[in-house]
N, C-alpha and C positions, 0 to 999 in steps of 0.2 A: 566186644567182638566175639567173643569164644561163645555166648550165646548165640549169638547167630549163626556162629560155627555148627555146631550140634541141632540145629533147625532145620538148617540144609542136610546135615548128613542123614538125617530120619526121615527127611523126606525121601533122600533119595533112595534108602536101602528099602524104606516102606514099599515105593513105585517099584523097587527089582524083585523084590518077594511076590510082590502082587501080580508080578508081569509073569513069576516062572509057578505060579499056584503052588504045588505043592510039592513041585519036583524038588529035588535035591539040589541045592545051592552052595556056591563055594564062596565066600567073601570074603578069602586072605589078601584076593589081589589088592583089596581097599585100602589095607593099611601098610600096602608095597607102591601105591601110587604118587608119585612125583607131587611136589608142593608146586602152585602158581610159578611159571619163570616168565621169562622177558618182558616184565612189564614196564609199560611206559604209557605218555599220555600226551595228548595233541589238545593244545592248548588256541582257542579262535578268539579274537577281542573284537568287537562290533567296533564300526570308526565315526559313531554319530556320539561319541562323550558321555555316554549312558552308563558304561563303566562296564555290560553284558561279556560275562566270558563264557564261552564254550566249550565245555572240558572234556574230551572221546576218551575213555582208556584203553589199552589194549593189551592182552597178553596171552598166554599160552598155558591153560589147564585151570582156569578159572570158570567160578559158578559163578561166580556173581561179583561185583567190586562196590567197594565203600570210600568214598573221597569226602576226605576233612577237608575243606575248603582253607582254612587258614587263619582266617579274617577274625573270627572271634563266635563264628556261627557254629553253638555246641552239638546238632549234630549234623552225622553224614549223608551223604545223598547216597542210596544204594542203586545199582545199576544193574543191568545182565549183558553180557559180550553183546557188542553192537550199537549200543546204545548209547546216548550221550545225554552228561551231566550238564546246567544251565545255571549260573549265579550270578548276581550283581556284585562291582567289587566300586569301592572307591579308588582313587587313584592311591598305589604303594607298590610295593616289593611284599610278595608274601610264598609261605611255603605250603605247599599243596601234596597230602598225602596222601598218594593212591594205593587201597588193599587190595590184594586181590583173593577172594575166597576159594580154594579148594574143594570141590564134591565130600574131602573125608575130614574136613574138618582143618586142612593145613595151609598156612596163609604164608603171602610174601606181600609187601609192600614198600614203594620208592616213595619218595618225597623231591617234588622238582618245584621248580622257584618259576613264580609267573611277574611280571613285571607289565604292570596296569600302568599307562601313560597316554594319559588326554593328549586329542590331539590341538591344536592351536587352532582359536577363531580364524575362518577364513572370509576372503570379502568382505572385509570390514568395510565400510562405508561412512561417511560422517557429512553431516548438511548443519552448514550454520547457517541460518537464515537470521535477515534484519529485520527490525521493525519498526513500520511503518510508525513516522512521526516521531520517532524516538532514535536519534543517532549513533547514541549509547550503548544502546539495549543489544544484546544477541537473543537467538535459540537455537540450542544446540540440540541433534535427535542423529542416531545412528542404529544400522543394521549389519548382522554378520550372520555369518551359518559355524555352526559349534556353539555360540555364545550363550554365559549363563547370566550377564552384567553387564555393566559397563562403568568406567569413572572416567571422568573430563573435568582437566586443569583450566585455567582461565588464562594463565599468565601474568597474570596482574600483579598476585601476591603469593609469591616463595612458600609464604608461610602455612597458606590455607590451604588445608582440608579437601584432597580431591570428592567432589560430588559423584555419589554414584545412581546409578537409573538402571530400568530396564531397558528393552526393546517397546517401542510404539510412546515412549514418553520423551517431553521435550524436557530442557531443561535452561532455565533465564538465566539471563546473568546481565548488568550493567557496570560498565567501565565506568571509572571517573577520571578519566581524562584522556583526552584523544592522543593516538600512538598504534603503534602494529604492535600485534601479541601472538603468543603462539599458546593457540588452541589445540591440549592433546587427550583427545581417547583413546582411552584403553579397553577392549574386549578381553573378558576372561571367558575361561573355559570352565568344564567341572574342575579341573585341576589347575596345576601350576602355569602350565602353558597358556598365554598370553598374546594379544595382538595387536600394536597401540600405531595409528596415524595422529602425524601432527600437520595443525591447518593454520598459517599465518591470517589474523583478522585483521583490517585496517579501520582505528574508528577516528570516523572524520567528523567533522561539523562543520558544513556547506554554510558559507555567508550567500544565502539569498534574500529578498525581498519579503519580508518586512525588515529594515535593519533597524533595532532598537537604541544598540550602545549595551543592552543590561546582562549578557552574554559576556563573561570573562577567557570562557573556552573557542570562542571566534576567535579567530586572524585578522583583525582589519589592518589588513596591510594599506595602509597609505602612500601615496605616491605623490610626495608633496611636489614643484616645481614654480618656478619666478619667485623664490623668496619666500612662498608662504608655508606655515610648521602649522601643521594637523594631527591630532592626538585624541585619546577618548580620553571623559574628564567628569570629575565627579559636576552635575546641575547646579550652577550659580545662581540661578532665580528660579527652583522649581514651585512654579505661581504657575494662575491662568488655566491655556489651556496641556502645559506640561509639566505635570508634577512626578516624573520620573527619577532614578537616582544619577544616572551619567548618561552624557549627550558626547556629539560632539563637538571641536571645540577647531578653529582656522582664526591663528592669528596670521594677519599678513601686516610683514613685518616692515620696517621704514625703509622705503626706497624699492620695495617689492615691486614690480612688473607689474602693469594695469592687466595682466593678464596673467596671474599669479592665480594659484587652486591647486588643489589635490585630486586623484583620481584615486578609485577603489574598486579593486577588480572583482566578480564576484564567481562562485563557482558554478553558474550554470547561467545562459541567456536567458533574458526576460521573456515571458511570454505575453503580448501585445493583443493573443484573440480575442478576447473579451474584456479586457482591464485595460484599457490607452490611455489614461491618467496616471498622473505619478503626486502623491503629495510629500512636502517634506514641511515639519515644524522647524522656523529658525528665527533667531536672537539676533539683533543688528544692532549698535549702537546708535545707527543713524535710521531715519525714516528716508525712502527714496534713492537708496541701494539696490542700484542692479546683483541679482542672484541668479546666474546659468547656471542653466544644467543639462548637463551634454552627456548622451550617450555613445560610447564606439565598441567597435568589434573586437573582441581581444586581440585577434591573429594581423588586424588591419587598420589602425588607428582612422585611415583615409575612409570608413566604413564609418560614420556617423551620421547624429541626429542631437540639433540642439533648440533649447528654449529658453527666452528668457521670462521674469518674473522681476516686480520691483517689491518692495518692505513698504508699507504703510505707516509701520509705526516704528518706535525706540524704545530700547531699554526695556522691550517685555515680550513675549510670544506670538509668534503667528504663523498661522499654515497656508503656504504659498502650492498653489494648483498648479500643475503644469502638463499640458493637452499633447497626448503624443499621437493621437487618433489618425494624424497622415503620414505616422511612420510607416516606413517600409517591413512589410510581412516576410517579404523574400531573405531579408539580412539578420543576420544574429548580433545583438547589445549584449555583453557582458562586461562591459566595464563604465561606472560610473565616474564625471566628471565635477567638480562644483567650483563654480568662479564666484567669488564673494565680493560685491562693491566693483563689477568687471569696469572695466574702462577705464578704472583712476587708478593710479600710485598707491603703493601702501602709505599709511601713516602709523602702524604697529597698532591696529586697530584689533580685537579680539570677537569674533564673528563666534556664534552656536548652532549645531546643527541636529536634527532628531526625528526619528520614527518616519524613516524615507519606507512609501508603500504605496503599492499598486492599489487604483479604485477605477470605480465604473462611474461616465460621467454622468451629474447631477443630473435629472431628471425633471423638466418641468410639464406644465400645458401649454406646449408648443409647437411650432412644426418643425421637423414632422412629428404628424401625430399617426401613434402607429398603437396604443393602447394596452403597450406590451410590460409597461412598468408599473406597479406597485404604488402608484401615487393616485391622488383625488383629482377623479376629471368630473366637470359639474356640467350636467344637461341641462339646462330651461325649457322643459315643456311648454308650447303654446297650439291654442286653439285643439285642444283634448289628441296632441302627441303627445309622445314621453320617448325620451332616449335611453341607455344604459349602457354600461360598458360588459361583453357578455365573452363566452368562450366563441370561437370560430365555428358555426354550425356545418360547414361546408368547407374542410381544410383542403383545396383543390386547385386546380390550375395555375395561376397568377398568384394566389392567396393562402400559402400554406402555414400564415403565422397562426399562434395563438391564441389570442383574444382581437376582437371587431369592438364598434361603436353599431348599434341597435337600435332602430329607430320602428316605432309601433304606431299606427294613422289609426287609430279607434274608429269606429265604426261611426259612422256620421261626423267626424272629424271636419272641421273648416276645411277650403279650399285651400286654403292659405297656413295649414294647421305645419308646424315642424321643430324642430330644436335647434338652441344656440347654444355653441360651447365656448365660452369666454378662457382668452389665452393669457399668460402672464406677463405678457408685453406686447407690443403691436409688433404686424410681421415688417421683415424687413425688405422690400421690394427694390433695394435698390439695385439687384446683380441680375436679380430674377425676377418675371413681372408674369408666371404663367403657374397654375396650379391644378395639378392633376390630382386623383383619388381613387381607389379602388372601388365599386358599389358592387352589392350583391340584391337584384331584384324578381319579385315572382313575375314580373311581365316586362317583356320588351313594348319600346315605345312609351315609355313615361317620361314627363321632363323631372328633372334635378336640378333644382334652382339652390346654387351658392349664392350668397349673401353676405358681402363683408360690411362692419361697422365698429365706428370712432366708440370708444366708451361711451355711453350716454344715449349713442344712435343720431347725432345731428348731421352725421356724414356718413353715408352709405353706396355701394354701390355693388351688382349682382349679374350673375350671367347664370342663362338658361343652358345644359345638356342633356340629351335622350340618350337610354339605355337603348341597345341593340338586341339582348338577347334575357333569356329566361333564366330563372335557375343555376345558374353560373355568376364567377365574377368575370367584370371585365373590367376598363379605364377610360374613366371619362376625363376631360382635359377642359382647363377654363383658361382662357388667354385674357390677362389685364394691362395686356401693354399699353403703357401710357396713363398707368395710374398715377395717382398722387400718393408718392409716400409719406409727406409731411404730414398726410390726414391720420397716421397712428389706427390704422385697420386695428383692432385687439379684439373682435368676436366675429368666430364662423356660424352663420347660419343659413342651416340645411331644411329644403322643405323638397320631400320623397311627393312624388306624382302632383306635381302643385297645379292649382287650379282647377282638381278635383276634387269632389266629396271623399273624407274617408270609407273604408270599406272594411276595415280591424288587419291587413295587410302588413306587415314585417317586413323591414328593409334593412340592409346590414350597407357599412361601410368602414374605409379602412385605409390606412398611409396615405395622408391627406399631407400635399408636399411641395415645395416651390420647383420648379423645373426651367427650364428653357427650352 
């Protein structure tokens, strides 16, 4: 310090010599002039947790000032009146010496205490998000303003190790076992100051459809009544088509009510839009056992829909279908029923039950035929046509499905030229004796001759219809009232513009259907 004491003072007697040339100068008043007084210092701390202080000094007969910051930084920031010092501090208690330099070389300085304290995360925010397909699973992610961190508890386990993260990352976790937990992050700061929300999770595991039995973390709450006791159970015959570890298991007991069963409520209603089937695997002692199965509303028992189903066989597996296709869309099913052996008395008989799940029904070559599923439709070209099953060239009016049946008249094609599509059983004309179809043609005014026929072709019979328009679909309509249904129809065939020559012309059709 006293070097720089003696740097200023020759400057400044150098600048008063120089200023008075070569007059005559008196310089006793310099070592008659007062040392630095009332010094002190205004101390600014930034509030974004960066730790920035701002240090003004101030005093009276000062050249210059030298501030030891405190911290550990060896040296000082030199200043001139007015002026202010800038330094990063971590958060502490520290002492700060302010000098202050004198023109003759005489110094005073204080020493004042600055107290650096973060301030605490604010806005802290916390998102636990679920994941899909996983009940178990969370992800936890938060944001705050201060924050340097974060750690989040699970609640799970006392013992473990809170996780820490930044901002913009998630963080996984899986519970083992279902229960509410409390979820707590903590936001820190640069310093001691801290900011922690806590978020109650609930982890559930929804019994819905598919119901296996191999889930130990479900609830199957069963609602046994008339006598009969339902339990899950480890597989007594897992043979066949179920070789699983536990099923379920409905003894109905001696003297049980022919209307004995369990119901099992599930945690969400069934969705019927496109899956109207329900299949369940089940074990019957007996072959020739009725098995209901009843759907109702949870809030409204009188809200039901039931079907039965009978056993084929004993003493081994089988998967009973049960068609819910004209249940009501309007109503919600959340709760399952099952009657085992309905109609009769117990006799302490011991029924199995398994792998109850929603399906789409079976799919054949039938009608209606509408082209839209995944399975082998087979054309017989004759007289140089050819059919195929193709995409919807024209997805429009009447006709916004999918996929059509394609029917191509070759060029010089018979009169007589068309395709037959053989169905896997004859149609059944007994409710309904009328059959309509969608066609799509490049000219109005052609006939459409249907043609039904017995396997074999010994029994036939055919009706003619005329397209009306071009280029569009429309609906032509065959009336067979007063067919013979004993004759077993099982092949449709289609002949586009009949009783003319082909011309290589493309004819599309589609929902070919019984009607009334």
């Amino acid at each position: 310090m006293k070097s720089l004491k003696y740097i200023f003072t020759l400057v400044f007697v150098t600048a008063l010599f120089t200023a008075c040339n070569d007059d005559e100068f008196d310089s006793g008043f310099l070592d008659n002039a007062p040392a630095p007084a009332s010094l002190s210092a205004l101390f600014t701390i930034s509030q974004d947790n960066t730790g920035l202080v701002t240090i003004q000094p101030n005093g009276e007969g000062v050249g210059n000032y030298s501030i030891y910051f405190g911290d550990g930084t060896p040296d000082p920031a030199t200043v001139i009146p007015g002026q202010k010092a800038q330094h990063n501090y971590a958060e502490g208690v520290y002492d700060v010496t302010i000098v202050g330099n004198g023109i003759t070389g005489k110094q005073t300085e204080i020493t004042e205490q600055l107290t650096v304290t973060f301030v605490a995360p604010e806005n802290l925010a916390v998102n636990i998000a679920t994941v899909n397909g996983d009940p178990f699973s969370i992800n936890v992610s938060a944001t705050a303003d201060y924050e340097t961190f974060y750690e989040v508890t699970f609640g799970e386990d006392e013992n473990a190790a809170p996780v820490q993260f930044n901002e913009g990352d998630q963080v996984p976790y899986t519970y083992s076992a279902i229960g509410t937990y409390d979820v707590t992050v903590t936001a820190f700061s640069g310093g001691v100051a801290t900011t922690t929300v806590t978020q109650q999770v609930t982890i559930t595991n929804p019994l819905l459809l598919p119901i296996e039995f191999e889930n130990n973390t479900l609830n199957y709450a069963f609602g046994d009544f008339g006598n009969a006791t339902t339990s899950v159970v480890e597989n007594p015959d897992p043979s066949g088509i179920n070789i699983s570890a536990m099923v379920g298991q409905q003894v109905k007991n001696a003297g049980a009510e022919v209307w004995a069963g369990t119901s099992l409520p599930l945690d969400a209603p069934i969705d019927f839009t496109s899956l109207n089937q329900i299949k369940v695997k089940v074990w019957s002692p007996i072959a020739g056992a009725t098995v209901k199965f009843k759907l109702e509303n949870l809030d409204n028992a009188d809200i039901n829909y039931e079907v039965d189903q009978v056993t084929t066989v004993s003493n081994e597996w089988e998967e009973l279908t049960y068609d819910f296709s004209e249940i009501s869309l309007d109503n919600e099913y959340g709760r399952i029923v099952l009657f085992f052996n309905f109609g009769v008395n117990g006799g302490g008989e011991t029924y199995y039950f398994d792998d109850i799940k929603q399906a789409a029904p079976e799919q054949s070559v039938s009608l209606p035929l509408n082209f839209e599923y995944d399975i082998e439709y087979t054309f017989n070209g004759f007289g140089n046509a050819f059919g195929s099953k193709v995409e919807n060239p024209d997805a429009s009016g009447i006709n916004t499905s999918g996929f059509v049946g394609q029917v191509v008249k070759n060029n010089g094609a018979e009169t007589w030229a068309g395709v037959a599509i053989p169905l896997v059983g004859p149609i059944d004309f007994s409710t309904q004796q009328k059959i309509k179809m969608k066609v799509w043609s490049p000219q109005a005014g052609i006939t459409v001759l249907l043609k039904l026929e017995n396997n074999g072709a010994t029994i036939t019979t055919e009706l003619p219809a005329t397209t009306t328009v071009a280029n569009q679909w429309e609906e032509l309509e065959y009336d067979f009232t007063g067919i013979d249904n004993s004759a077993n129809f099982q092949n449709v065939v289609l002949f586009f513009d009949f009783d003319q020559p082909g011309t290589g012309a493309t004819y599309y059709f589609d929902d070919i259907e019984l009607t009334n």
